[in-house]
TORKEDO-136652 format. One line per 5 residues: number of its first residue (from 1); their letters; for each residue x, y, z of C-alpha. Coordinates in steps of 0.05 Angstrom, whole numbers, plus 32768, in hexadecimal, padded with zeros to 4 digits. Layout:
NUM> A> X:Y:Z; ...
//
This chain:
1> XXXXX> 7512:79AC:86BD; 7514:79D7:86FC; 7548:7A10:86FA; 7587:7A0F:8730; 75BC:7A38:873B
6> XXXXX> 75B4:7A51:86FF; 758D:7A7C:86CB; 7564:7A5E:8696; 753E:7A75:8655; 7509:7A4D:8631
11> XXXXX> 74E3:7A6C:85F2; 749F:7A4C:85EB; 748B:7A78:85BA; 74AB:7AAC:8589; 74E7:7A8D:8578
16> XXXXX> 74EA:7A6C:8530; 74A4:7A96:8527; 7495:7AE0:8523; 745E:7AE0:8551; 7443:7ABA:8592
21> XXXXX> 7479:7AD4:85BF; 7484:7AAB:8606; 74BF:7AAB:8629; 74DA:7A92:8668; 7508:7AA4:8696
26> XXXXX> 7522:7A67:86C8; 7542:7A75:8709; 754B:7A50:8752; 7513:7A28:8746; 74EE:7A54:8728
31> XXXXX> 74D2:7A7A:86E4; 74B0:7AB4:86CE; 7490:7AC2:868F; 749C:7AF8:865D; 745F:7AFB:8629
36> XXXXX> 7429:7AD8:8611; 741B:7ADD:85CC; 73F7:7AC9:8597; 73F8:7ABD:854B; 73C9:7AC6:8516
41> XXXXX> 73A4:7A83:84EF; 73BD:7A75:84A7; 73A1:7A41:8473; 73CA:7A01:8484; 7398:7A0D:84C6
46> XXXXX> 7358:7A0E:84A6; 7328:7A31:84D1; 7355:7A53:84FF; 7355:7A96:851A; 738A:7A93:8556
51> XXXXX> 73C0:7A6C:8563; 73DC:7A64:85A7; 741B:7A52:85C7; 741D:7A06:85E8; 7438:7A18:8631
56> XXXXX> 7433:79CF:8646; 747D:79CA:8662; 7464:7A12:8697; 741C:79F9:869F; 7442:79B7:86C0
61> XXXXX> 7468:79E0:86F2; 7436:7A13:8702; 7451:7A1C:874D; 7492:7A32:872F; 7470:7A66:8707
66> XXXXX> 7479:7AAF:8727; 7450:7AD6:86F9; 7450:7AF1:86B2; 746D:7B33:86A3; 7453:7B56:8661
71> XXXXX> 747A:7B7F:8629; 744C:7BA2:8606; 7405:7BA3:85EC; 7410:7B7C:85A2; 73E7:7B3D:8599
76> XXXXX> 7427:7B16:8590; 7438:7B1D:85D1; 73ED:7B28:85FC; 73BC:7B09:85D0; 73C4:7AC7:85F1
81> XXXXX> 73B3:7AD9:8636; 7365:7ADA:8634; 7368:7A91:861E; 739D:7A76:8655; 73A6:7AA7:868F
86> XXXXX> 7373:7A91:86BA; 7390:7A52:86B4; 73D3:7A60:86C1; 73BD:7A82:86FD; 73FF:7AB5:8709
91> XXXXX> 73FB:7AFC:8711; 7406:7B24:86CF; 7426:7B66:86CF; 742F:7B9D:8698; 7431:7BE6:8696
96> XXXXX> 73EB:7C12:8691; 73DA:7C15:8644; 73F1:7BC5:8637; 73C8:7BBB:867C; 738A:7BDC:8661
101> XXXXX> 738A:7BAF:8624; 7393:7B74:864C; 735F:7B85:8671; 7331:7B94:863F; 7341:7B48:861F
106> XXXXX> 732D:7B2F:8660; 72EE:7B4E:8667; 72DD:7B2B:861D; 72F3:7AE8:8633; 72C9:7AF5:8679
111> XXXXX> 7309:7ADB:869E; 731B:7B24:86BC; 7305:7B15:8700; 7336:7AD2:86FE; 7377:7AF1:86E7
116> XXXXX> 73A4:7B26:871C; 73BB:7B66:86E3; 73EC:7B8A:870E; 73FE:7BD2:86F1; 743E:7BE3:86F3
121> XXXXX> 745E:7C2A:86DB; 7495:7C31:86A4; 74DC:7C2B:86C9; 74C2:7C11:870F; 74DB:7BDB:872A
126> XXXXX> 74C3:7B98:874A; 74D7:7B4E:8761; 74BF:7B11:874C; 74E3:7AE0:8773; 752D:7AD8:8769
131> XXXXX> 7525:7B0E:872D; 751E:7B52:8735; 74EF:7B78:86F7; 74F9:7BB8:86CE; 74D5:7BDE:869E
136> XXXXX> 7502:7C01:8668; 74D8:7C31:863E; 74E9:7C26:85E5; 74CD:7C3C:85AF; 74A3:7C10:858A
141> XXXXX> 745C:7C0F:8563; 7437:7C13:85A0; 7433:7C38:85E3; 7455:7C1D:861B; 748C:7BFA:85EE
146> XXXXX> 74C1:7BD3:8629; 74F9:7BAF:862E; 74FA:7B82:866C; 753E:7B81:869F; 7540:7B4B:86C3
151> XXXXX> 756C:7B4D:8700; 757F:7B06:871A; 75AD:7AE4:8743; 75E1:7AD1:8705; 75DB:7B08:86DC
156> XXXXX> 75B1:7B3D:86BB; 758B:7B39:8678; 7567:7B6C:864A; 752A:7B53:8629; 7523:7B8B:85F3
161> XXXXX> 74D4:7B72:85E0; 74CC:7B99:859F; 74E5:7BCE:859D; 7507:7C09:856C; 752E:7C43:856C
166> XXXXX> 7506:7C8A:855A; 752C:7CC6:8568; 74E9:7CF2:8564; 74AC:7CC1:8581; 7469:7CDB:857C
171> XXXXX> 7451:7CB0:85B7; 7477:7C9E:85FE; 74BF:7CAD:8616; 74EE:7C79:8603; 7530:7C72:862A
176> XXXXX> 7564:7C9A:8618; 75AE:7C7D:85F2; 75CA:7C98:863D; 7595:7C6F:8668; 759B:7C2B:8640
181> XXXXX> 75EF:7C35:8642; 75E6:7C3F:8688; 75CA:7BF5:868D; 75FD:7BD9:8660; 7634:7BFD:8693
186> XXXXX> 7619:7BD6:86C6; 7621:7B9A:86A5; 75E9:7B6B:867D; 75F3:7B22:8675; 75CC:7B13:863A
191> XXXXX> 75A4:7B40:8607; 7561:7B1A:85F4; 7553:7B41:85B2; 751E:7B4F:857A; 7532:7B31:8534
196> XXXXX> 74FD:7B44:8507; 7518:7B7B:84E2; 7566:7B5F:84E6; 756C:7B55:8499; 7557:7BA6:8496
201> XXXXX> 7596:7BC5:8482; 7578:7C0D:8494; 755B:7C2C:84D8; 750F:7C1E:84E5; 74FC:7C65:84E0
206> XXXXX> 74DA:7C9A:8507; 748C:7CA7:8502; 7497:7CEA:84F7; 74AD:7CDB:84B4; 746F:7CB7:84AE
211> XXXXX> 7444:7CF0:84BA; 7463:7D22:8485; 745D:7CD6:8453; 7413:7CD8:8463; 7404:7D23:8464
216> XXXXX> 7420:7D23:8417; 73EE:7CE4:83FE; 73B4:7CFA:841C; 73BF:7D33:840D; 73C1:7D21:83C5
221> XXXXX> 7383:7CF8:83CD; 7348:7D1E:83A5; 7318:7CE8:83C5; 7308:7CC5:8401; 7344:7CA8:8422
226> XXXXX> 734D:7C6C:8453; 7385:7C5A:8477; 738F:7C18:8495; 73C3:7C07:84CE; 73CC:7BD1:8504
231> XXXXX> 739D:7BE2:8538; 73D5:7BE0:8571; 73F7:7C16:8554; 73DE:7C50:8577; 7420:7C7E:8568
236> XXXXX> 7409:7C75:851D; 73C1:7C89:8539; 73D9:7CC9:8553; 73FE:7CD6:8512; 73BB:7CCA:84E6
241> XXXXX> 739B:7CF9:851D; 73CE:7D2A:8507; 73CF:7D19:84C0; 737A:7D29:84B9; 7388:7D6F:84D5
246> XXXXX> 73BC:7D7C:84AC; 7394:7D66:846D; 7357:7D81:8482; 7329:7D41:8480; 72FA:7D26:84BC
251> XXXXX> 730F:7CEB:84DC; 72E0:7CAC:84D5; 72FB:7C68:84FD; 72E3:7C1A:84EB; 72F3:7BE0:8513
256> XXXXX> 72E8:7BC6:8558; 7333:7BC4:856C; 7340:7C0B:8550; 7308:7C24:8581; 7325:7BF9:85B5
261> XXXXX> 7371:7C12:85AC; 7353:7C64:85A9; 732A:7C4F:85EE; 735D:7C32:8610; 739A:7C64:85FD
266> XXXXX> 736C:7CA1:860F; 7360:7C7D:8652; 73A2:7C73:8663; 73BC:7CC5:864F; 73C8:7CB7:85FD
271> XXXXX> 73A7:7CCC:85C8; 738D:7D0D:85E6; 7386:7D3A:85B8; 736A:7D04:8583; 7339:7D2C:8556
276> XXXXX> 72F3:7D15:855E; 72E0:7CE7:852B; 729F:7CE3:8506; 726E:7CA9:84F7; 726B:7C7E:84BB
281> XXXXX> 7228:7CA4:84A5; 7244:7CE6:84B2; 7282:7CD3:848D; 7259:7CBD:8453; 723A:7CFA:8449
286> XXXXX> 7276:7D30:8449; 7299:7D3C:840B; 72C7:7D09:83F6; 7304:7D2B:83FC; 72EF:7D48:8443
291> XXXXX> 72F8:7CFA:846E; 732B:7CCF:847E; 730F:7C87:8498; 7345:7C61:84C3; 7339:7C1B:84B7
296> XXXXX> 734C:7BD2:84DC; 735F:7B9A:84A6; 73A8:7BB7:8483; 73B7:7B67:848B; 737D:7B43:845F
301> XXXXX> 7351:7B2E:849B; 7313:7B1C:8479; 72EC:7B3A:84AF; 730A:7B7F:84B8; 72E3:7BC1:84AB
306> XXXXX> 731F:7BC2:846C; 7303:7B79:844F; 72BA:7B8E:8459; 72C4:7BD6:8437; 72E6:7BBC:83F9
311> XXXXX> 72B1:7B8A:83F0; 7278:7BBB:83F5; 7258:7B9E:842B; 726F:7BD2:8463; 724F:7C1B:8472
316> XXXXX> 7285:7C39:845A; 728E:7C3B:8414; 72CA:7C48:83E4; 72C6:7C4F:8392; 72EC:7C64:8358
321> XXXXX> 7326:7C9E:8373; 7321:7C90:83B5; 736C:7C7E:83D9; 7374:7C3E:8407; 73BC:7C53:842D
326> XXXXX> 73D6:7C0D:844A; 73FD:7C30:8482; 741F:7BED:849A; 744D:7BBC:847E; 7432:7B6F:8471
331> XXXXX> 743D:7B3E:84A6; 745C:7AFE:847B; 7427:7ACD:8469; 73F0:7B00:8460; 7409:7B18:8419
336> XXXXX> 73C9:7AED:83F4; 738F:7B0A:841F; 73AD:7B50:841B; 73AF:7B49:83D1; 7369:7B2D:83D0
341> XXXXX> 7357:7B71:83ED; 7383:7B9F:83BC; 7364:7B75:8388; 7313:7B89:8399; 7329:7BCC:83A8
346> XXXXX> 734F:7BD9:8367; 7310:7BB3:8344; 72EC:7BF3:8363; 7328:7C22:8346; 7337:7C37:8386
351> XXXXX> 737A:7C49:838E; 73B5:7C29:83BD; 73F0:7C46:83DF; 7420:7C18:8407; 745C:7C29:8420
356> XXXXX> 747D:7C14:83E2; 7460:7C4C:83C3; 7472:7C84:83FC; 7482:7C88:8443; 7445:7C75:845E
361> XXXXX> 7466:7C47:8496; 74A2:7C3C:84BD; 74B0:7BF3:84E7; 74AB:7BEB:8535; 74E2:7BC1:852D
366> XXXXX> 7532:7BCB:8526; 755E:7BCA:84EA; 75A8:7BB4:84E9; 75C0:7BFD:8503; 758B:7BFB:853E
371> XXXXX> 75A8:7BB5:8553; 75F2:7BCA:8553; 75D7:7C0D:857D; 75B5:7BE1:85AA; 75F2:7BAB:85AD
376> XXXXX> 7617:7BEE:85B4; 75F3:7C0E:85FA; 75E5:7BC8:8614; 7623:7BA1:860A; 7610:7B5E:8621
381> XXXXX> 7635:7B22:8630; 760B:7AF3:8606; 75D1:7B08:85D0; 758C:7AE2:85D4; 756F:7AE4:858F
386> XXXXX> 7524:7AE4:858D; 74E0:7AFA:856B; 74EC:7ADF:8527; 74F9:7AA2:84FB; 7531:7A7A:84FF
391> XXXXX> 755D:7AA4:84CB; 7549:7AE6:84F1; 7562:7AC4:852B; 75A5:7AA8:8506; 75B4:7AE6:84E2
396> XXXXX> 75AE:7B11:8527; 75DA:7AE4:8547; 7610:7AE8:8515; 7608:7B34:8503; 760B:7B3B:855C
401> XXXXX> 764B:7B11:855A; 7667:7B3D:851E; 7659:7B7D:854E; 7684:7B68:8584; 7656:7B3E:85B1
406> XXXXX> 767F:7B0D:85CE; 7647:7AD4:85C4; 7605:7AC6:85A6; 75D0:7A88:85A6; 75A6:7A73:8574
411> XXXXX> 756D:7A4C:8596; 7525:7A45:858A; 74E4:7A32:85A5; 74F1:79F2:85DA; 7532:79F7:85E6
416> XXXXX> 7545:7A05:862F; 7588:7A31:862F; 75B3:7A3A:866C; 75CA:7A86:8667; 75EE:7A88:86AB
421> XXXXX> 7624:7A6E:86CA; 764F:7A55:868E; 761B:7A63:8655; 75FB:7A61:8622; 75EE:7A1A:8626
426> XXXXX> 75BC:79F1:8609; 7599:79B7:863F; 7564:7998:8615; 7526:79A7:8604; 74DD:79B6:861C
431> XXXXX> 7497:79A4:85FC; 7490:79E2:85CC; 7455:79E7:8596; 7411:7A0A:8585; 73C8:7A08:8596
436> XXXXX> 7398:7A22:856E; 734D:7A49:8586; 7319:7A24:8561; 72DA:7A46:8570; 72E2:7A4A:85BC
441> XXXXX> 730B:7A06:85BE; 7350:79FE:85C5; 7375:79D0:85A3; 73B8:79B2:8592; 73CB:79CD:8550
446> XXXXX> 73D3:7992:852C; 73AA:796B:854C; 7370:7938:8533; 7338:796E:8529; 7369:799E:84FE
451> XXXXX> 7389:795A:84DF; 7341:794C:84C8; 7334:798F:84B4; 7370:7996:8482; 7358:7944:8463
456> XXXXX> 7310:7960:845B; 7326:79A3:843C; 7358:7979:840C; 7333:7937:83FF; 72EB:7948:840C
461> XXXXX> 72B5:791E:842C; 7287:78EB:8425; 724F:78CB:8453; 722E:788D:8445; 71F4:7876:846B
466> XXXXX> 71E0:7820:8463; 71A5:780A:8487; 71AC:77C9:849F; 717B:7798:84C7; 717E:776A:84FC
471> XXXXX> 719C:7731:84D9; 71D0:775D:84B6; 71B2:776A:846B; 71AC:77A6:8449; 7168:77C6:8452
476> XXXXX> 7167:77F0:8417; 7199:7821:83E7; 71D7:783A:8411; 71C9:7890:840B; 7209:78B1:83FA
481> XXXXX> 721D:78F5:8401; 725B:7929:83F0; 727F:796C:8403; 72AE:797A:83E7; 72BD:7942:83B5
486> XXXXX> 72CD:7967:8368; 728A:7941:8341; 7265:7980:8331; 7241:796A:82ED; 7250:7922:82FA
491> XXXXX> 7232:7926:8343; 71F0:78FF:8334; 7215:78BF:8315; 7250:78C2:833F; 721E:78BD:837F
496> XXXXX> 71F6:7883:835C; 7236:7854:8351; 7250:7865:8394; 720E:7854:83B5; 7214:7813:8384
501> XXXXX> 7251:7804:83A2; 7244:7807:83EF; 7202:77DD:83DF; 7237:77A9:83BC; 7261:77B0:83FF
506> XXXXX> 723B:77AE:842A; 7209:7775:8416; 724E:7748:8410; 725E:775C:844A; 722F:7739:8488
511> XXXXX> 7255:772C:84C8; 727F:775C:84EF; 7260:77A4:84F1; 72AB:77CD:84E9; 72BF:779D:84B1
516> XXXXX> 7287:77B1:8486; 7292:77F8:849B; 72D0:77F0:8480; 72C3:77D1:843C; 728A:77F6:8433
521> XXXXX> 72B8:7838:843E; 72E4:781C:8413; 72BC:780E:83D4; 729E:7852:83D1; 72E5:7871:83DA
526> XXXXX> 72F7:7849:839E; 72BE:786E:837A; 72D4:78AF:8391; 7323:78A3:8375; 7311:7882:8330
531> XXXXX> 72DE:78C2:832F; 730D:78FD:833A; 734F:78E5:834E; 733A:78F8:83A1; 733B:78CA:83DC
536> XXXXX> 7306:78F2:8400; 72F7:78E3:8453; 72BB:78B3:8452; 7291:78A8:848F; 7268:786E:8490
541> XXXXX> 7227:7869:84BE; 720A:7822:84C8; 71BA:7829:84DC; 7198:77F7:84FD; 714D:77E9:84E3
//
């Protein structure tokens, strides 16, 4: 598919998922990207960290490919660039704070010196191609929040990235209701819009409300207090900054991405008047009620400062009447290893305060009134739905069309949609689906090495080893051995009739080498289900002696 007269949008990422955002933009010939996210592992991916978008349909049409423009500094729409950048080979571009994380990921990955990071400044301007690029400033969780508008021969669109509306932000200078009217008076074909929050009847919030919510509970804390947050969030940052004065308590930071957010926000003009934050023995030895520790982990990862303090294996130490403050809201599908972590704290009788409790937290995200301001200023010819699952999506679309929008389409990941002339229209679709970082390896997502991942972790495994010499007997007892296979007690018998049975199999079996592989996996399979009701993997090895 290479784009005519005409302008073309493709999701490889983000839409039908909350997470991995990738879109692109397709236009004379040809595209640009906007994002290039990532998403977190989960246990039908055993192993997994990182998943990452498949980009097959760009990677085949890399001439075509005029660069990558960036939104913002979230993993769900950076994280994947250290891992395919350098092989897409296009310039990237973002403004300075989402630049200086980028940066910083490419350093890690040693790939910096392969990848072109061009800066650009909130509200500038440049071309890529037949489309012309703008930075609009919004508030969202992060500094350097922007929509994208995209100038191009058939029409205009406003990619709002995530975004929110706060009246009274504690970070950056979103535009105005006046400057984002002024772009819907000159006209916007199509609105490509954030769905997360879409079934929130109520406004996000402001995160000044969030600071007067976390002055009053730690305030009420007699103990030590943590706080945990995402990382990325350095507008809630400054608000804990603000919330340790007001309280009183020294400020005590744990996690590698927390000291990367503070390093890079301070570098690029945020952040500056942070209070200076003590070190973990320092905070261990001032009263309790005298530190606040800001900690990485609010979402269960089992590797976070958060996991390692509340299993007593960390520096920093909580105990009976101290206050954990989960200052965040949990992502969907991390509600079992964020309870594994209330559970060992509350086993501790540390206290918990989430934000069903009090105000500890407001969304980056925008609720139904947001939208219909948004719909409102912008007043677009077509709405996009994006950035959630398919019933975000659906339920934007219709609530978009209830507020006047003339028309709305519901697409998701693959599907190539022609928004201009005489669109929407669906053309088909495009090769759209997940790899997955497996160590440093990357992988199709449900490929053969994750497909034999999820048999071992269901069925088990057993390996059977059968000497055989020259002339095809058995040389010996077969040796048999398990992971995985539910014999506990039982494990000494069970092992002696299956290492009966592959003897049996395999001395009935002279000839051809894969047939008694095979009935030699067989019979000790047969062991394994009239044993414990499994079919575990068995690998056979054949030994020549």
């Amino acid at each position: 598919m290479t784009p005519g007269n005409e302008l073309l949008f493709l999701a490889l990422g983000g839409s039908g998922e909350i997470g991995m955002n990738v879109n692109l933009y397709g236009c004379r010939g040809k595209w640009i990207m906007v994002d290039c996210g990532v998403i977190f592992g989960n246990p039908d991916y055993p192993g997994i960290d990182l998943m990452l978008p498949d980009l097959q349909f760009i990677e085949e049409r890399l001439d075509d490919l005029l660069g990558i423009v960036l939104t913002h500094g979230h993993e769900d729409h950076i994280g994947a660039l250290p891992y395919l950048a350098a092989d897409l080979g296009v310039p990237l571009y973002a403004t300075p704070f989402t630049a200086g994380l980028i940066h910083g990921k490419l350093d890690e990955e040693g790939v910096s010196d392969r990848v072109e990071l061009n800066v650009v400044r909130e509200e500038e301007t440049f071309e890529l191609g037949p489309f012309g690029i703008r930075y609009v400033p919004l508030a969202h969780s992060i500094p350097e929040g922007n929509a994208v508008l995209i100038d191009t021969p058939y029409g205009r669109v406003f990619h709002t990235g995530d975004w929110k509306i706060d009246d009274t932000p504690v970070m950056g200078s979103p535009s105005t209701a006046q400057e984002l009217t002024e772009i819907g008076d000159r006209g916007v074909l199509a609105l490509v819009c954030d769905s997360t929050n879409v079934f929130n009847p109520e406004a996000s919030g402001s995160e000044q409300e969030v600071r007067e919510g976390l002055d009053r509970v730690i305030a009420e804390a007699k103990g030590r207090v943590l706080v945990t947050t995402f990382a990325s969030n350095a507008a809630r940052l400054q608000t804990l900054g603000e919330a340790a004065r007001d309280t009183g308590r020294a400020m005590c930071v744990a996690g590698r991405s927390l000291d990367r957010i503070l390093r890079v926000a301070k570098a690029t003009g945020y952040l500056r008047d942070f209070p200076e934050t003590v070190d973990f023995d320092t905070a261990m030895t001032l009263p309790r009620d005298k530190v606040m520790i800001v900690a990485t982990g609010g979402q269960g990862e089992p590797r976070a400062a958060l996991a390692r303090i509340a299993e007593g294996n960390h520096p920093l130490k909580l105990d009976r009447g101290d206050r954990v403050i989960f200052s965040s809201k949990q992502i969907p599908g991390n509600e079992i290893a964020i309870g594994r972590i209330m559970n060992a704290l509350a086993e501790k009788g540390v206290e918990m305060v989430t934000d069903r409790q009090a105000f500890v937290h407001v969304s980056g995200h925008p609720g139904r009134p947001e939208l219909a301001e948004m719909y409102r200023w912008i007043r677009p010819e077509i709405l996009v739905p994006v950035h959630g699952e398919m019933r975000h999506m659906a339920e934007q679309a219709r609530f978009g069309l209830e507020q006047g929008i003339a028309r709305a389409v519901v697409q998701q990941n693959g599907e190539i949609v022609r928004l201009a002339p005489k669109g929407p229209e669906k053309l088909g679709h495009a090769p759209a689906g997940r790899l997955v970082l497996d160590g440093d390896v990357i992988l199709p997502a449900d490929g053969s090495t994750i497909n034999e991942r999820r048999k071992l972790g269901l069925y088990g495994q057993m390996s059977v080893a059968v000497a055989l010499r020259a002339d095809g007997s058995v040389a010996g007892e077969p040796e048999v051995r398990i992971q995985g296979v539910p014999v506990e007690e039982d494990r000494e018998p069970f092992l002696e009739e299956a290492c009966l049975a592959a003897a049996q199999a395999a001395a009935s079996g002279r000839g051809d080498r894969e047939k008694l592989r095979e009935a030699v996996r067989l019979a000790t399979r047969r062991v394994a289900v009239k044993w414990t009701g499994k079919k575990p993997v068995v690998d056979v090895l054949l030994i020549e002696v």
